[in-house]
N, C-alpha and C positions, 0 to 999 in steps of 0.2 A: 480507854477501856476496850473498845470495837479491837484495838492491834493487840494486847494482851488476852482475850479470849478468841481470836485466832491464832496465836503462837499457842498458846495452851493446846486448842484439836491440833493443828500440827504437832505438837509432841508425840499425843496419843495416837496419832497414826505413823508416827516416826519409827517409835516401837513397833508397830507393826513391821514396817518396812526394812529396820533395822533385822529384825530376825529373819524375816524372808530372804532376806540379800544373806543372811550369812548361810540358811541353809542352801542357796542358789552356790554358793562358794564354796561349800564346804564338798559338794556335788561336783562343780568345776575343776576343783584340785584334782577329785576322785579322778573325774573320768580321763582328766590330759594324761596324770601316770600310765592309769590303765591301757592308753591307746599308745603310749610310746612306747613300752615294755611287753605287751601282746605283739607288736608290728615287728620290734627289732628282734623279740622269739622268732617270729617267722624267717628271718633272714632277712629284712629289707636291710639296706644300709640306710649311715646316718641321715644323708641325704633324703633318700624316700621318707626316711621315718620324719622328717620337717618336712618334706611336703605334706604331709597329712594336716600341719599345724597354719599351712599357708592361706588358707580359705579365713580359718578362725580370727587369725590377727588381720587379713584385710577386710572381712566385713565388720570387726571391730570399728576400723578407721571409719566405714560407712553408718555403720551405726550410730555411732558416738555424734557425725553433723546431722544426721539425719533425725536421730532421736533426738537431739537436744530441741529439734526445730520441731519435731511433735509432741516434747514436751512443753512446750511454750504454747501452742493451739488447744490442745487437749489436757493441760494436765499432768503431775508425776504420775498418780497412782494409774491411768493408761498406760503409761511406756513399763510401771514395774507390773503388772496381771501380764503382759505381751509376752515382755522378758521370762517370767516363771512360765508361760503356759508353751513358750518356744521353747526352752529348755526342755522340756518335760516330752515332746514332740523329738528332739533330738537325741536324748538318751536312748528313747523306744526304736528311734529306727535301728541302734545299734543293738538293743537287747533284746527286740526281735525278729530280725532279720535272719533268714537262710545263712547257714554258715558260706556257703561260694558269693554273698554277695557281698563281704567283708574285704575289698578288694578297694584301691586307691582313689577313685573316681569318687564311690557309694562313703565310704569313709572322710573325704574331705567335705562332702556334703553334708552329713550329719556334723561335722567342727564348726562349718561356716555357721550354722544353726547356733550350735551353743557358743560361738563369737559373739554374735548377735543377742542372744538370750543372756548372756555373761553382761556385754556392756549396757545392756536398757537397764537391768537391775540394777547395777552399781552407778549408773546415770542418776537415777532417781531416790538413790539414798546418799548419795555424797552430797547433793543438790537440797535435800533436804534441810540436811544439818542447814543452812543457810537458814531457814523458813524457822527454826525453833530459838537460835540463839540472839537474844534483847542487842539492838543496833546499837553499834559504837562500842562491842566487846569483845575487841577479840580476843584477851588472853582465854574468855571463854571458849569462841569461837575457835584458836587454836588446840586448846583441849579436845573438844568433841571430836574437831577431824582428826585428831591423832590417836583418840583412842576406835574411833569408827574403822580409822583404815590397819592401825592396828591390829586390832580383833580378828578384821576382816584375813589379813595374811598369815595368823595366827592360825584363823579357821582351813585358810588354803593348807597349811603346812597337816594340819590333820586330814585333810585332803588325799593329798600324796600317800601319808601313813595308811589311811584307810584302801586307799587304791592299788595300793602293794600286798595290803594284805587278804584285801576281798580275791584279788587274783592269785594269789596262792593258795586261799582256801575254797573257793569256789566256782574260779574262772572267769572269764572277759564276760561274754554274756549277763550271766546271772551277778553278777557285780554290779554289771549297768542297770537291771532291774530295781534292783535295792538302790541305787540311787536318783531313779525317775520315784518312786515310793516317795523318800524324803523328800522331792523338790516338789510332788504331787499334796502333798501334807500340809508343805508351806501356803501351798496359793488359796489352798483350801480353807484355811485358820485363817489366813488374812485377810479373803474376799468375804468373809462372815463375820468379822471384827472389826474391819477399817472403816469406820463413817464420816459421811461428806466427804470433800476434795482434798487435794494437797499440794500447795502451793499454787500460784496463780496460773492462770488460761488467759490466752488471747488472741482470736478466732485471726484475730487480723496480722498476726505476725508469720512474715515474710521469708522467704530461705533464704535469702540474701542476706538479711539480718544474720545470719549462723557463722559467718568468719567475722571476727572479731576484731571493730574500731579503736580498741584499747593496746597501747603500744605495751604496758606491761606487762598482758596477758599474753599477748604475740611472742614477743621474747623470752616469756616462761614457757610457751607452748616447743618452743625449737630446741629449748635447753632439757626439757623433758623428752624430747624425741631422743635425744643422742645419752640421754640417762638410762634408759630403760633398752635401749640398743646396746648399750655399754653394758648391760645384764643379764640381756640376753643371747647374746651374741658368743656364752658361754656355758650360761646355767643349763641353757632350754633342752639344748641335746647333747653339745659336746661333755658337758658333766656327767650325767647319767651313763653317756655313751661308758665313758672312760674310766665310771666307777663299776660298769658290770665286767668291759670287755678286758681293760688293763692292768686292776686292780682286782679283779676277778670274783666281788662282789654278788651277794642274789640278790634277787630280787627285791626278797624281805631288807634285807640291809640299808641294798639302795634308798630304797623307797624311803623309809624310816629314817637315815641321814637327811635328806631332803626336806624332810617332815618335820623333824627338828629344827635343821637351821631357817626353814620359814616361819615355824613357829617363836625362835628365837628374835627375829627380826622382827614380828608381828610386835613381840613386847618391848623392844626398843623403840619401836613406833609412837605406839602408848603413851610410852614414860617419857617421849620425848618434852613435850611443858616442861616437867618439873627439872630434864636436863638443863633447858634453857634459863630457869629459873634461878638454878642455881650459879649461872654464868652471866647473870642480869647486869645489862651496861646502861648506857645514860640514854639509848632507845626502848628501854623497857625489858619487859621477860620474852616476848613477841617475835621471832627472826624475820627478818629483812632479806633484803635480795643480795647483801649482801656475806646473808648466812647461806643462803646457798651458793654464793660464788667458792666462799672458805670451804666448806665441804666439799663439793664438787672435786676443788684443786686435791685436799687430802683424800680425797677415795681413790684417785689415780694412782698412788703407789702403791696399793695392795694388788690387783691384777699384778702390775709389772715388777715387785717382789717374788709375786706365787711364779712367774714366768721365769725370773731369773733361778729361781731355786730349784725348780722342775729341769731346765738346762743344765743344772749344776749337779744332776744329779742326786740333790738330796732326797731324802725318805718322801714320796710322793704321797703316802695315807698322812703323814705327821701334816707335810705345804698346805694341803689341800684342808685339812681338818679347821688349822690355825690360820689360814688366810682368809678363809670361806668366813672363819665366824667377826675376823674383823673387820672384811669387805661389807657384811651384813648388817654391822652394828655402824658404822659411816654412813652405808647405803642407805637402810631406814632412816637414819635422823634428817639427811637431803631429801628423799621422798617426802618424810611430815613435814619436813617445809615447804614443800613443793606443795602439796594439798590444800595446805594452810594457806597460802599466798593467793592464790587463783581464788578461792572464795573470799577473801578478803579483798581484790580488787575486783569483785564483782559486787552490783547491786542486786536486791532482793529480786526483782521484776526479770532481771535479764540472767541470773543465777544457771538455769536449766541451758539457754543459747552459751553463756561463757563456758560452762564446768562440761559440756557438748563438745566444743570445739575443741580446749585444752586436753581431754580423755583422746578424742580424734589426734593430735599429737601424738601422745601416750603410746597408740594402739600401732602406732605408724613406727614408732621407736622400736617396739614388742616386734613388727613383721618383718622390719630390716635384720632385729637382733637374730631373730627365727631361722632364716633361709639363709644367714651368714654361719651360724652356729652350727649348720649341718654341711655345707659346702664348705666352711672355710677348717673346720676338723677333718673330713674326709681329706684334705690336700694337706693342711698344714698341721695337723693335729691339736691338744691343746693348748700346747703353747701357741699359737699361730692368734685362736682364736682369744686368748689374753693379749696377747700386744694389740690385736683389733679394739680390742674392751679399754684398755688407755687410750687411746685413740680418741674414741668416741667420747669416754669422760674430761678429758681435756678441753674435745670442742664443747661440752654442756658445760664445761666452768668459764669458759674464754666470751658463750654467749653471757652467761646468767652476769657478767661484770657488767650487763648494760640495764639491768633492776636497780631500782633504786635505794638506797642505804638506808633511807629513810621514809616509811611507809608510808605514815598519815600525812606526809604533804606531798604523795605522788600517785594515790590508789584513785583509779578512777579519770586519769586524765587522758583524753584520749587522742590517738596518736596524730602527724598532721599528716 
């Protein structure tokens, strides 16, 4: 009874949490557009325009061990009030600050902010779902994170849209204002709604404890690095770059493409279960490790399709439209499995230290993807940075074949 009325207040502060994180996202999307579309007006090239991004994805990496380890001493709802009240702190410097001091140095110091404000939020609602869903369920369990992270990239993708189009109608500045407003909104409903704690504390756990003794979280953390580098390492700037400068795109456009196809992705996320459901084998509706190995292998020919065809000369709005949406729809479905797996070979107690580390991965994937996607278009253009993107995805399926096929007799074992 005592574990059923504490999964019950976890829900109801889940929800709380659950919307907080998405207004903290939906902000997050805003303001990246915002900052790489204002920068590359200015004339920075691609390159400067990712260094602005460099700060964000490596205190990601530090956040994500960091947080995980003061989630586990104090608590989620600590690390998500941090998260919204650092955000909120980061936008300000940007919307109001002196116009001279919107300059590369002051700019990547407000990113590193919203890195950090970005990953404590999403730390502590991914980490969540673990604390509401009845143990021993996970086709449950796989539902929630798929529609949680869903939603979530869903909401990014209205992000971008909104960020494209706040700067067209009202400018960098005052864009960034209206989205410290919403992320000031969220903290605010939720530190006045959310009661008692969420999920467990425990005063005595260690940073040491934060790199993870489980061999098959280890292996999913490396194959996520080189996933989300394989994503980045194209989307981040050489996309946007090459749909304004080459394809000669506005801004409105840009932004709004973008907007879509994350939105699109977010609901392939989603509906991922009932994908899997309907492909149900003699392991269940449930993916395994080595549903992400099969994925992984098949998302590797859409970049190097889209590269071949771009070389070949064909229609670059047609490659790019039709690639994008099937790299997207592959891409999601490996991602919710990827989500899915890591909370599923984590225990309830150690939830916050695991889904800590694994994100720290994550983040580490995102900063390679980042600084390659700006230095590797400036030299080689896009095609350059797609054969990068197979690259990458190859090595994330070549690891993920060492997850195991089958779950329930392999989650949890830890490594020697």
């Amino acid at each position: 009874m005592a574990g059923t009325a504490r999964r019950e207040g976890d829900l109801r502060n889940y929800i709380l949490v659950t919307g907080a994180y998405w207004a903290d996202t939906l902000a997050d999307g805003a303001s990246r557009i915002l900052v790489l579309f204002f920068f590359y007006q200015l004339g920075y090239s691609a390159l400067e325009v990712a260094t602005l991004f460099l700060f964000y994805e490596f205190f990601g990496i530090v956040t994500n061990l960091v947080g995980g380890w003061i989630a586990s001493r104090l608590g989620l709802k600590a690390t998500l009030f941090a998260g919204l009240s650092i955000q909120i702190v980061a936008l300000g410097m940007l919307g109001f600050a002196p116009g001279e001091w919107l300059v590369v140095p002051y700019v990547m110091a407000a990113q590193a902010l919203s890195g950090i404000a970005k990953d404590l939020t999403k730390m502590s609602s991914k980490s969540a779902v673990k604390l509401v869903v009845p143990e021993d369920s996970e086709s449950s369990l796989f539902k929630w994170v798929a529609i949680l992270t869903g939603s979530k990239n869903a909401l990014k993708g209205v992000g971008f849209f909104l960020g494209g189009l706040l700067l067209t109608l009202i400018g960098f500045q005052a864009a960034m204002l209206v989205l410290l407003g919403i992320v000031s909104a969220a903290l605010i409903t939720t530190a006045s709604l959310m009661r008692g704690s969420l999920g467990y504390s425990d005063m005595g756990a260690r940073f040491r404890h934060m790199f993870s003794n489980t061999r098959e979280i280890n292996i999913l953390a490396a194959a996520r690095l080189f996933l989300f580098a394989s994503r980045d390492v194209w989307f981040v700037v050489a996309l946007p770059v090459y749909l304004r400068t080459v394809l000669d795109w506005s801004f409105w456009q840009a932004g709004a493409f973008l907007a879509i196809w994350v939105i699109g992705y977010g609901i392939v996320q989603a509906s991922a279960p009932r994908m899997f459901e309907k492909r149900s084998t003699e392991t269940g509706t449930t993916p395994t490790g080595r549903s992400a190995a099969k994925l992984a292998f098949l998302l590797a020919a859409f970049p190097a399709a889209i590269a071949a065809s771009l070389a070949a000369n064909l229609d670059p709005t047609l490659v790019l439209v039709v690639g994008l949406i099937l790299f997207g729809i592959v891409f999601a479905l490996n991602s919710a499995v990827h989500s899915y797996l890591v909370l599923s070979y984590a225990e309830d107690e150690s939830v916050a230290k695991n889904v800590g580390f694994y994100y720290m991965a994550n983040a580490g994937g995102r900063l390679i993807g980042t600084i390659l996607s700006g230095a590797v278009y400036q030299w080689l253009g896009l095609e350059g940075c797609l054969w990068f993107s197979v690259a990458f995805v190859l090595t994330a399926a070549t690891i993920s074949l060492g997850l195991p096929s089958i779950l329930t007799d392999s989650r949890n074992a830890p490594s020697g």
